[in-house]
N, C-alpha and C positions, 0 to 999 in steps of 0.2 A: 407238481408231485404226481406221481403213477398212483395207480390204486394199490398196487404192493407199500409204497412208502404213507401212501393214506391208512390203510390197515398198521402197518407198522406205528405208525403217531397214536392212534387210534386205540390202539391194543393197549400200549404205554400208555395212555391217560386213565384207561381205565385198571390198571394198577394199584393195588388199595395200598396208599402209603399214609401209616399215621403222622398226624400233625404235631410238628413236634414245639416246644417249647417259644418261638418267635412267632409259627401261626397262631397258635393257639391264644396269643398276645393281640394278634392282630385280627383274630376272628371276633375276639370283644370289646374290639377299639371303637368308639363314637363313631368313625370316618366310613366304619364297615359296618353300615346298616343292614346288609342282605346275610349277613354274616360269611360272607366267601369267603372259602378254605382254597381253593386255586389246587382242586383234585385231590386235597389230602384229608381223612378223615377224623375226625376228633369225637372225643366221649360225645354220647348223646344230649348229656345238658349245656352242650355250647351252640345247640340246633346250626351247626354248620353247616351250608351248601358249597360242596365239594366243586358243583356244577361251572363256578364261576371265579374270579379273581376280582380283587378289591382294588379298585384303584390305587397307583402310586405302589404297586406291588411290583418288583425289581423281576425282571426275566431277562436270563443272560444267556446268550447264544455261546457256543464257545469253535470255534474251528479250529479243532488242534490238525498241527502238523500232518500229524498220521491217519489226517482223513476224516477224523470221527468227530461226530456235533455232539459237546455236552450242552447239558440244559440244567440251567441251575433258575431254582424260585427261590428270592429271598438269600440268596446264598446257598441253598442247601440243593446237593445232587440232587436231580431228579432223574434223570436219565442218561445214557450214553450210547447213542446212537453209531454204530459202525460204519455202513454204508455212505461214503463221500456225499451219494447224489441226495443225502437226506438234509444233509447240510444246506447244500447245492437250492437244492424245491424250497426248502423254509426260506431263507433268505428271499428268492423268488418272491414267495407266496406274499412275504411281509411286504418288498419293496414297491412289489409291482404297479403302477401309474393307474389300471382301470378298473382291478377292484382286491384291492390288497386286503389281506388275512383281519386286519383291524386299522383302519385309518389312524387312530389314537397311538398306536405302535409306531406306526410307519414315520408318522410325522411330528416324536422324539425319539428312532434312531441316532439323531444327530447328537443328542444328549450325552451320552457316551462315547464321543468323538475323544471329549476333554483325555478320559482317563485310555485312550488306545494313542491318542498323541504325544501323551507327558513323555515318553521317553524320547520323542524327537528333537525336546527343550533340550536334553543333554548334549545333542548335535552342535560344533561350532556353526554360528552363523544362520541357525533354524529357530525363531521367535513365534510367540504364538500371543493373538489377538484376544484368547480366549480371556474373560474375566476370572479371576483369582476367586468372587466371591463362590458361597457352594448353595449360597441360602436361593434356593429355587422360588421363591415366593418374591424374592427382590427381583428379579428381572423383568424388565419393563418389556409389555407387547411389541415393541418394537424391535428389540432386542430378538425375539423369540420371533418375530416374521422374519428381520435379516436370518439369523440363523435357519430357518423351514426354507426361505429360497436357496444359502449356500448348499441346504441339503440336495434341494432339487436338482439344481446345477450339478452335483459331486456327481447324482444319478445321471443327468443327459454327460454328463463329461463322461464316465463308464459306458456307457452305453455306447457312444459313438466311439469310442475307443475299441470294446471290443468289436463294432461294425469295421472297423478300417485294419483293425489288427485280422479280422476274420480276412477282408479283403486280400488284406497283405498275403498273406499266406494262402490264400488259394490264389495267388498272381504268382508265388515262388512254388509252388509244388506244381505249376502250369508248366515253367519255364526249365524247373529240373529236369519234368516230364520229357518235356519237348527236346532237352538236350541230349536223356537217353538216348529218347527215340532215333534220334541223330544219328549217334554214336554209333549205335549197333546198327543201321542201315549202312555209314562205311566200312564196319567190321565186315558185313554181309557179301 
């Protein structure tokens, strides 16, 4: 991320937005000892700390079409970010292999595979390995290591993909080049 899109993140969090009826739920849940509000502020006798987010707290990235990253907590808008490359850095900043935005993020992106795939079950002949259950607590560690390596892998598979896609294309804007070049030395 630039320091423009750092200030931009930046400015947005510190956005006073009240806590509305599902945080404020979750600010005095057992599970949320520290009482984390995840930036959003509540009356004073809930002693919420804005500073922080409670574990198992939902953060959805969104890449719409037309460029723009919404960000939802919990379900609820938080922002909506216009500039493509904002999208572009978080993504970055989350996935990255040497020192990603939060390890704990990074490594259940995969999490959310299920519900961005479902609609490819409707595809003839597209099956999906994923289990049916939802209950997160049932899944066996080994189940959640296979699933953290297919993550890993989707990454070196992307990654080397856009290396050879990169390559590709600067070997054909080499070979266009070169065939102008051509061109207009017989026209000459």
């Amino acid at each position: 991320l630039s320091d423009k899109h750092k200030k931009l993140l930046a400015d947005s969090s510190a956005l006073e937005r009240q806590a509305e009826e599902t945080m404020l739920k979750k600010i005095q849940s057992e599970e949320n000892s520290s009482n984390c509000s995840c930036g959003q502020f509540a009356p004073e006798e809930y002693n919420a700390d804005p500073s922080c987010c409670a574990r198992g707290t939902e953060m959805v990235f969104t890449w719409r079409k037309t460029g723009e990253l919404e960000l939802r907590i919990d379900g609820r808008i938080m922002d909506i970010f216009d500039d493509p490359l904002v999208g572009k850095g978080i993504f970055y900043e989350y996935l990255r292999r040497d020192d990603p935005m939060s390890a704990d993020a990074r490594n259940h992106f995969a999490d959310g595979f299920p519900f961005l795939l479902a609609p490819l079950a409707q595809v003839k002949g597209v099956s999906s390995s994923i289990p049916t259950s939802h209950d997160k607590f049932a899944e066996s560690g080994k189940l959640r290591r296979e699933r953290f390596t297919l993550f890993n892998r989707m990454i070196k598979i992307a990654e080397e993909l856009n290396s050879s896609l990169t390559t590709r294309a600067d070997d054909a804007s080499k070979w266009v080049q070169g065939n102008l070049n051509s061109g207009v030395e017989h026209l000459s």
